[in-house]
C-alpha positions, 0 to 999 in steps of 0.5 A: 500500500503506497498510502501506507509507505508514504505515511512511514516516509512522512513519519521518518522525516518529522521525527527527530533524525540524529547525527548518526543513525545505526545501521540496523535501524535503517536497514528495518526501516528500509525492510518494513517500506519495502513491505509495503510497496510490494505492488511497485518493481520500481520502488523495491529496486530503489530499496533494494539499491539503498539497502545495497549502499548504505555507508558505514559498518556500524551507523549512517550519517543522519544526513545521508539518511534523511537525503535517502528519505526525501529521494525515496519519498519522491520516487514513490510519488512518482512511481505511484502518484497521489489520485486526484480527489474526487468530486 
């Protein structure tokens, strides 16, 4: 469900993003959006590149993962752009 995955993207870029992030933590987060946008090949290689490049051994800069947040936001808004309301 992309509402689902956008949602969780939101989530991640309101809350609080530290210097360094651990590595886990971002690689269950990537797991658990890519769950959710199982309906869209496009964005699950995206996920699947990311988790394939994430820097570092033990923690990623918080920098690099907001950046790979906004990207990823805009690539499901693209893959799987919002229905205009209804009237």
């Amino acid at each position: 469900m992309t509402s689902t995955a956008r949602a969780q993207l939101d989530a991640l870029l309101a809350g609080r993003i530290e210097a360094l992030v651990p590595r886990g933590s971002v690689i269950n987060e990537l797991l658990d959006l890519r769950n959710e946008v199982d309906d869209h090949p496009q964005m699950i290689a995206q996920i699947d590149e990311v988790l394939g490049a994430i820097p570092g051994k033990s923690v990623a800069t918080g920098a690099w993962w907001r950046e790979t947040i906004i990207d990823l936001r805009a690539r499901l808004d693209i893959a799987a752009p919002l229905a205009p309301p209804s009237r």
